[in-house]
C-alpha positions in Angstrom: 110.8 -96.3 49.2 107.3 -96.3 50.4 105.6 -93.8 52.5 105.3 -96.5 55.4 109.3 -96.7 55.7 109.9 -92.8 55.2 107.7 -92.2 58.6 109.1 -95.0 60.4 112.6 -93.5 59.7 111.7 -90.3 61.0 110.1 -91.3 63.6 113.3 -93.2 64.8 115.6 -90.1 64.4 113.3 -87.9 66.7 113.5 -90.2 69.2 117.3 -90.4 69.1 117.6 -86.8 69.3 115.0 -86.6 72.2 117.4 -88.9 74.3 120.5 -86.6 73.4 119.0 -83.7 74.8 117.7 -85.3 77.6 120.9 -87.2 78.3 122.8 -83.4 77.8 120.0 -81.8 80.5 120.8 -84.1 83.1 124.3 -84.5 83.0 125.3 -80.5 82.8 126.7 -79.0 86.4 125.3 -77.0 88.8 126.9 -73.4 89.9 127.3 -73.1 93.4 127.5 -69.9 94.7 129.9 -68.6 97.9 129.2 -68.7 101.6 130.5 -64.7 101.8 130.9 -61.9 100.0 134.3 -60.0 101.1 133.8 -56.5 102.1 136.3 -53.6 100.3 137.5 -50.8 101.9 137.1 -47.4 100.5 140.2 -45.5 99.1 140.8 -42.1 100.3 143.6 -39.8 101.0 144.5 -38.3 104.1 147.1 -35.6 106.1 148.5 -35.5 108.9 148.3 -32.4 111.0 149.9 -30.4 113.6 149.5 -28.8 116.3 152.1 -26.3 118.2 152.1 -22.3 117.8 151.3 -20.6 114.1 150.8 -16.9 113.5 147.3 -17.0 111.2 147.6 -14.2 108.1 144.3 -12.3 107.5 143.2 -11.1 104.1 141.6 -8.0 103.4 140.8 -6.1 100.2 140.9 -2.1 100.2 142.0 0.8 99.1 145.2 3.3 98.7 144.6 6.9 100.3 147.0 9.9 101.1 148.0 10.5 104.3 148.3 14.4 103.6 145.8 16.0 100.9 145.5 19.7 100.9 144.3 22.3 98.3 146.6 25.1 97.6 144.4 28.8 97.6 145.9 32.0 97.1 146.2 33.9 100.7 146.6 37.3 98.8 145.2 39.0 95.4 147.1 39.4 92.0 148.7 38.0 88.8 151.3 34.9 88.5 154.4 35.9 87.4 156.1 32.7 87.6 155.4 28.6 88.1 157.6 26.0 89.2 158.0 23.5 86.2 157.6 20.8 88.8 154.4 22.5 89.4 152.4 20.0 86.6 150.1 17.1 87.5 152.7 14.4 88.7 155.6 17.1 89.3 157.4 16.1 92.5 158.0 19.3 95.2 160.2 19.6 97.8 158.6 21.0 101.0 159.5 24.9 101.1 160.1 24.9 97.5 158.3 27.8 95.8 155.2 26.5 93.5 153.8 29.6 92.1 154.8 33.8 92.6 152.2 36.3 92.6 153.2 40.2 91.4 154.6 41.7 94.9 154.7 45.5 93.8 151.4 46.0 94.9 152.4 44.6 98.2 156.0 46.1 98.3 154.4 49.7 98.3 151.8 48.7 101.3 154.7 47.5 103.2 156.5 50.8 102.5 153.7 52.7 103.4 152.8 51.0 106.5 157.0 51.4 107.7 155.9 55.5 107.1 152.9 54.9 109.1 154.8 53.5 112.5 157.5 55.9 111.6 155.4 58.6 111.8 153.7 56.6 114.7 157.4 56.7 116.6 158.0 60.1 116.3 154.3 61.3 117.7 155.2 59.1 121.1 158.5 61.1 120.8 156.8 64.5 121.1 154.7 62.7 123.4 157.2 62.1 125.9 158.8 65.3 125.7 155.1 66.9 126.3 155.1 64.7 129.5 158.3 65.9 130.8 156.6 69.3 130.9 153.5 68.5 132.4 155.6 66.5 135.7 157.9 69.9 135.7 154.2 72.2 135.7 152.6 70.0 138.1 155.5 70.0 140.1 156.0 74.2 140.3 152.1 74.6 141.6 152.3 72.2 143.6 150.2 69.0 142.8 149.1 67.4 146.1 145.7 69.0 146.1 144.8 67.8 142.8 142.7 64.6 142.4 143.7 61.1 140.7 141.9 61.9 137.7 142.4 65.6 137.4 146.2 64.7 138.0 146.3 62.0 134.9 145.0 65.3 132.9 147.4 67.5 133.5 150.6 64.8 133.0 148.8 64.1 129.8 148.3 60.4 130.2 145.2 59.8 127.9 147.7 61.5 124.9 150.1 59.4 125.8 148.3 56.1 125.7 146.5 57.1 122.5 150.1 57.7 121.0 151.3 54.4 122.4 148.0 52.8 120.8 149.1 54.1 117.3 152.2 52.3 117.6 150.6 49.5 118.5 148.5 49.7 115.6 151.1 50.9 112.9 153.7 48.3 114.2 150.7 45.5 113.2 149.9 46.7 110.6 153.4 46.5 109.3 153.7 43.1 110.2 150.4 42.3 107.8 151.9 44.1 105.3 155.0 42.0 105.4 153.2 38.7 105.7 151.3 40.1 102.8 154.4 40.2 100.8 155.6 36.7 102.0 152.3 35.4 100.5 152.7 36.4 97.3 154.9 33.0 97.2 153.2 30.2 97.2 155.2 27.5 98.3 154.7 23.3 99.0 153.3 22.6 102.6 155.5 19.2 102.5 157.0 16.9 100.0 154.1 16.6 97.4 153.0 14.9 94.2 150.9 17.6 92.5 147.3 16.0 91.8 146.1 19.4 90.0 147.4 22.6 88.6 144.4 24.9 87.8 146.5 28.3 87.4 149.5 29.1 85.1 151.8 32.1 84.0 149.3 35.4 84.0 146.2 34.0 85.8 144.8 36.2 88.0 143.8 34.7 91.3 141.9 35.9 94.4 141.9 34.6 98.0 138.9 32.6 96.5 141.1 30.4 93.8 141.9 26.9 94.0 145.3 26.8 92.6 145.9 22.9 92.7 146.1 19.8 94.8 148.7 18.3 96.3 149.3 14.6 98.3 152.0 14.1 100.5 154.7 11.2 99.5 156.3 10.3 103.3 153.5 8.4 104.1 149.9 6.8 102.4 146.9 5.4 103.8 145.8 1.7 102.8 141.9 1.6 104.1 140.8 -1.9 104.7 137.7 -3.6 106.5 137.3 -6.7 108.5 135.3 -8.8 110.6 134.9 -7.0 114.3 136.1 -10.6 115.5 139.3 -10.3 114.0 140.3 -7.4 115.8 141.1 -8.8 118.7 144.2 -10.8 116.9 145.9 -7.6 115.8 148.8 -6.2 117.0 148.7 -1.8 117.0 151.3 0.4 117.7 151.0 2.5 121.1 152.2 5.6 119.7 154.4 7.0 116.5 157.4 5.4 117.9 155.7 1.8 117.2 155.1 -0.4 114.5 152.1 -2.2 114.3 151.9 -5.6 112.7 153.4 -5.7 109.3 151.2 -6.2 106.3 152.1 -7.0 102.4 150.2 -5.1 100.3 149.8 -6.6 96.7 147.3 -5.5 93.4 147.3 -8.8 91.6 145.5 -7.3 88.5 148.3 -4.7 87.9 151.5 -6.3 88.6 152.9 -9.5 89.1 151.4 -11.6 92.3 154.2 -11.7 93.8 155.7 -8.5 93.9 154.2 -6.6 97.0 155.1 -3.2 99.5 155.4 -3.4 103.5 153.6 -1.9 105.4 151.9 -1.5 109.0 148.9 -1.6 111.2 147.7 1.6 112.2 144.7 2.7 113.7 141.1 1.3 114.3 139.2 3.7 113.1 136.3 2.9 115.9 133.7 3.0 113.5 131.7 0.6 111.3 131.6 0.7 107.9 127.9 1.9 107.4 127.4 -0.9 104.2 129.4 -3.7 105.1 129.6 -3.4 109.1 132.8 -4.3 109.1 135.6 -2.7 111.0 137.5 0.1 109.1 141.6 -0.2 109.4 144.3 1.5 108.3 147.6 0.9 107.6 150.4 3.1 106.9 153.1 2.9 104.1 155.9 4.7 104.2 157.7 5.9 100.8 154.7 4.6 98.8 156.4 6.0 95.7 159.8 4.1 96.5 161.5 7.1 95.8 164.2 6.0 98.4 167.1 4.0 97.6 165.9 1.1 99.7 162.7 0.8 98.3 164.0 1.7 94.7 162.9 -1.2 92.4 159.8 -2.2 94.4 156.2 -1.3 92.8 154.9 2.0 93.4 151.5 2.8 95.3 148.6 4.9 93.7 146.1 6.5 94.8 142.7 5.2 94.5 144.1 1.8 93.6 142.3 -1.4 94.9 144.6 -3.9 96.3 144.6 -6.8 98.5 146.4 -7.2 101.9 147.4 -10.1 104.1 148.3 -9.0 107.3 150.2 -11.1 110.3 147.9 -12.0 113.4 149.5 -12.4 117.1 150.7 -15.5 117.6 148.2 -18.2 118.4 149.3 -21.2 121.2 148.5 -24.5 121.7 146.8 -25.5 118.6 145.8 -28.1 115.9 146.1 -26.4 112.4 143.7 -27.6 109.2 143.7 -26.6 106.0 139.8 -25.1 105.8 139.0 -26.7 102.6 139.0 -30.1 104.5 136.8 -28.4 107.7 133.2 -30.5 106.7 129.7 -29.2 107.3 128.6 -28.2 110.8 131.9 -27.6 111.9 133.4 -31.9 111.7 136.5 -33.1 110.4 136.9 -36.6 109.0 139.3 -38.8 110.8 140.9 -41.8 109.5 141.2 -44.0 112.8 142.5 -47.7 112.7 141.7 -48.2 108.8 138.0 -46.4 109.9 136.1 -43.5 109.4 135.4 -41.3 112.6 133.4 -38.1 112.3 134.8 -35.2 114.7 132.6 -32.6 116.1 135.9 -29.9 116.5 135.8 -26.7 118.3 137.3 -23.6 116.1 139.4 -21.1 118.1 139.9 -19.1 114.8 139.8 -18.8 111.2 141.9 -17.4 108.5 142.5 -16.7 105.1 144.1 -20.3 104.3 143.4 -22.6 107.5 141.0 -23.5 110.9 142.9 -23.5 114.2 141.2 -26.1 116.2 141.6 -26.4 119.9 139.3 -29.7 120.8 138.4 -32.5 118.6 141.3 -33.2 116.7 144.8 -33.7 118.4 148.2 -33.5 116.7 149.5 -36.0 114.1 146.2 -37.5 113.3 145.1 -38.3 109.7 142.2 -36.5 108.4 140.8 -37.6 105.5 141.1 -35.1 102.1 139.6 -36.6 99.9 135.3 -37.3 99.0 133.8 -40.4 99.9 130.3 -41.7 99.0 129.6 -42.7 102.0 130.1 -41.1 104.8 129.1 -42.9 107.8 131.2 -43.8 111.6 132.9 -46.7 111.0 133.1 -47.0 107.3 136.0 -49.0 106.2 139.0 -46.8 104.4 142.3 -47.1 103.1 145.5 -45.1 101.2 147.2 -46.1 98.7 150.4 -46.6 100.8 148.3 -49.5 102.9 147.0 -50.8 98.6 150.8 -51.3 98.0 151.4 -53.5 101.0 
């Protein structure tokens, strides 16, 4: 084939494919796209709250003190001849029971000797009297009417007769000391006690100087907690020792298990700041805080020094809408779901505690507030749940 014919042929098949393509081009179709774009509403979830009467729970951390804390000293001089065995660190004492006994000889003698002393003291005002018999009979036989108040009180001997009467006096107290004396040589426990420390034992010698060991009362401890000054005004105190103040759970949730807990009750304000934290300082008192009674047999014990948290009951609050706080927004709102829309509430707080906000304007009962994060967060925004998805 000549060169002529190969062109032509090619030339002829480029032009065929030129009107496929152009035949393709001008026949494909055209997209059209829609007149609107349908809006979506955003998916959140949502609770309904209440309003009525609640009784908010504060929380407070703090810490476990005695009530009674004394240390024992020696009110006399001598050796220990004998020691309670309860009378150990963590012994148990009864109150009246005898702790320690220091040697009484010494003080068995002094007593003796002072009994000799007013004895002796006795018998002088005895002679005494009999002197002043004597004197009224002389004064009477010469005649005493002449004689002057003072010259009179000479001759019935009254200055002997009140020096006599003041060694009575004196020998009568002095006995006394010397018995007390004697009585002190037993050291016994103020009140029911745990011992905290024994520093003396069997032949110690102490002095009116020595520490002989600490005890802490068990009827009663001390839980010292602080709070906000504005919180006070929601607690409930006892009046007197007859009362009960509002009752308080007491919990250490890194010793024991969270939910076991001891009772107790509000106190006192101790009317003070705390000098750090300037918070209020409160106590509350636990009674049997080493459940050594039947009815609290079982329950944890309390110790002292120990750190432990406390949620205490509030007065009753009225007429309120009550909101978890973790769904209380910035700057005080709440988000509202309202007719499938978003409505951002300005709410006014009458009070806030551990675990919820009570509101008292801005939010009314059995409204929906919304729970959840949104992206955007604006009045009006379109919402839904996922019970409104399913229909």
């Amino acid at each position: 084939m000549s060169t002529k014919k190969i062109i032509l042929i090619c030339g002829i098949i480029l032009l065929v494919a030129a009107a496929v393509l152009f035949l393709i081009y001008s026949t494909e179709p055209t997209a059209k796209s829609e007149g609107a774009t349908k809006k979506t509403a955003m998916l959140v979830s949502v609770q309904k709250v209440k309003k009525g009467s609640f009784i908010p729970e504060f929380v407070a951390t703090g810490t476990v003190q005695p009530l009674e804390d004394v240390r024992l000293n020696a009110q006399v001089s001598g050796q220990i001849i004998e020691r309670s065995p309860e009378f150990v660190p963590g012994g148990l004492v009864k109150k009246g029971e005898v702790l320690l006994k220091i040697n009484p000889a010494d003080y068995r003698n002094q007593l003796e000797l002072r009994k000799s002393e007013l004895l002796q003291a006795k018998t002088d005002l005895e002679v005494e009297m009999g002197r002043q018999n004597i004197a009224k009979k002389d004064l009477a036989l010469v005649g005493g009417d002449s004689i002057s108040g003072k010259q009179k009180d000479l001759v019935l001997r009254q200055p002997q007769l009140k020096a006599v009467k003041a060694r009575v006096q004196s020998a009568r107290a002095s006995v006394n000391q010397a018995r007390l004396n004697l009585k002190r040589t037993s050291v016994e426990a103020p009140f029911d006690a745990k011992v905290i420390e024994q520093n003396v034992t069997l032949g110690s010698q102490v002095s009116t100087q020595s520490n002989l060991g600490r005890l802490v009362g068990i009827d009663y401890f001390w839980v010292n907690i602080t709070l906000p000054l504005n919180k006070v005004q929601w607690l409930s105190f006892p009046k007197n020792d007859s009362e009960k103040g509002a009752e308080v759970r007491i919990k250490n949730t890194t010793s024991r298990d969270t939910e076991e807990y001891r009772t107790g009750y509000l106190y006192r304000e101790i009317g003070a700041l705390d000098r750090q934290t300037r918070l209020a300082r409160i106590l509350i008192r636990v009674k049997d805080p080493l459940a050594n009674k039947k009815s609290n047999q079982g329950k944890p014990k309390l110790t002292i020094g120990e750190f432990v948290e406390t949620q205490i009951q509030a007065e009753k609050i009225d007429d309120v809408v009550q909101l978890d706080r973790e769904f209380l927004r910035g700057n005080k709102t709440v988000w509202v779901m309202e007719d499938g829309k978003l409505a951002i509430r300005d709410v006014k707080i009458k009070l806030m505690d551990a675990n919820y906000a009570y509101i008292t304007d801005g939010l009314r009962g059995n409204e929906n507030v919304v729970t959840s994060n949104i992206s955007t967060v604006t009045n009006g925004v379109l919402l839904r749940t996922e019970k409104d998805s399913v229909q």
